[in-house]
N, C-alpha and C positions, 0 to 999 in steps of 0.2 A: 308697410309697403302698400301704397294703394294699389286697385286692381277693379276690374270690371268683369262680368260674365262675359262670357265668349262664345259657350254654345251649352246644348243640350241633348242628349240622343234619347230618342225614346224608342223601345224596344217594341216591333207591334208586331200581334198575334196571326193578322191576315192581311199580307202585304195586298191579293188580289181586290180587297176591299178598302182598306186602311188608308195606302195610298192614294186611292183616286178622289178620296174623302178629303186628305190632308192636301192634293192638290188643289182643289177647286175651295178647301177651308183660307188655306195663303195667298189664292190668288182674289179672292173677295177679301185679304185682309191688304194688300196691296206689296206682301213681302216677295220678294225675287227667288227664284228656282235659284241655285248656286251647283246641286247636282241632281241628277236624276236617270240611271242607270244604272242596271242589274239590280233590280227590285229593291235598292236604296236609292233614297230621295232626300237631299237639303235645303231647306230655305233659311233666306235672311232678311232682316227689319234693316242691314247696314252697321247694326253692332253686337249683335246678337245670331245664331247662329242654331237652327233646330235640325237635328237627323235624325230619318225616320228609318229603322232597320228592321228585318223580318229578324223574328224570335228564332235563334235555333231549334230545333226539332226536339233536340234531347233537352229544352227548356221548357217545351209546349205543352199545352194541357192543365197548367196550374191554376191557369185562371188569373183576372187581374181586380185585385182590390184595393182601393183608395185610402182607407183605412190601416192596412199591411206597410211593413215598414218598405219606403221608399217613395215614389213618385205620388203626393196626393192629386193634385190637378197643375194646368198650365193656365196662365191668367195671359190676357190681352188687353191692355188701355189703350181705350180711344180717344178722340177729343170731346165729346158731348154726350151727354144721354141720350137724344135723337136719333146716333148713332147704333146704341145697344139695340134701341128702338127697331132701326130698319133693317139689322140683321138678325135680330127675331123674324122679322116678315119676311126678309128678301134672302138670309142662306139659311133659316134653322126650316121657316113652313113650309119650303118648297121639297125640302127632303125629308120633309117626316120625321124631323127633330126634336123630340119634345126635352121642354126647357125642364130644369130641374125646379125645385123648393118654390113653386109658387111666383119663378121671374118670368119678366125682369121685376126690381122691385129696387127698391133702396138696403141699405143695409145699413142704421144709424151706428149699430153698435160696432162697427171697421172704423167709419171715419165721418164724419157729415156730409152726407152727399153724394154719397159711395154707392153706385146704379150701377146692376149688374145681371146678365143673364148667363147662368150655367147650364149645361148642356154637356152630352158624354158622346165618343168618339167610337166608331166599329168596337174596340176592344173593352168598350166602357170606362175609357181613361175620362175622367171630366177634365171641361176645359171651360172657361168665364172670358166673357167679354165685356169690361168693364168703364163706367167712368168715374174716374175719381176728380172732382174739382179744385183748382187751384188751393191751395190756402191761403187764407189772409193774411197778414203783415202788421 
């Protein structure tokens, strides 16, 4: 049966932070608000589908590790490296974002060509904004 992703919920620790991160993160990646009331927020790319929900209370306090079973990060592809390039400068420097492992950089050993800047979110969830280049034929 084929099938597509559809969405994703990510659980986050402080919505009064989280949120306003995760709006101005979507609205620099160019995806649409779809909801945004009562301290839950969704956006969409048009096939895909991400919610951002505040962590129950009696869930809070665990901490969030990348490593721990469940969510490792969320990836972004863009169209060019230029691209990772200028949100490095223009959403990560402006807010005090520092990029993870040494990016942006290539990564030969993903795919040839594979340009990417990681970076971690209020809760420390990492997130990569990436380009991966066509493949030849």
């Amino acid at each position: 049966m084929p099938s597509r992703l559809y969405h994703l919920q990510v659980n986050v620790g402080s919505p009064g932070t989280a949120l306003p991160f995760y709006r101005d993160l979507f609205r620099y990646l160019e995806w649409r608000s779809i909801h945004d009331e009562g301290g839950v927020a969704a956006f969409s790319d048009g096939g895909v589908n991400i919610w951002l929900i505040p962590t129950e209370a009696s869930f809070g306090g665990r901490g969030f590790h990348r490593k721990g079973t469940g969510l490792n990060h969320l990836a972004f592809r863009v169209d060019g490296r230029e691209e990772v390039d200028r949100f490095r400068e223009r959403f990560m420097a402006p807010r005090g974002l520092a990029p993870l492992y040494d990016t942006p950089r290539e990564f030969p050993e993903y795919t040839p060509g594979y340009y990417a800047v990681f970076f971690e979110d209020p809760d420390r969830i990492k997130l990569e904004v990436v380009h991966v280049p066509p493949r030849a034929r």
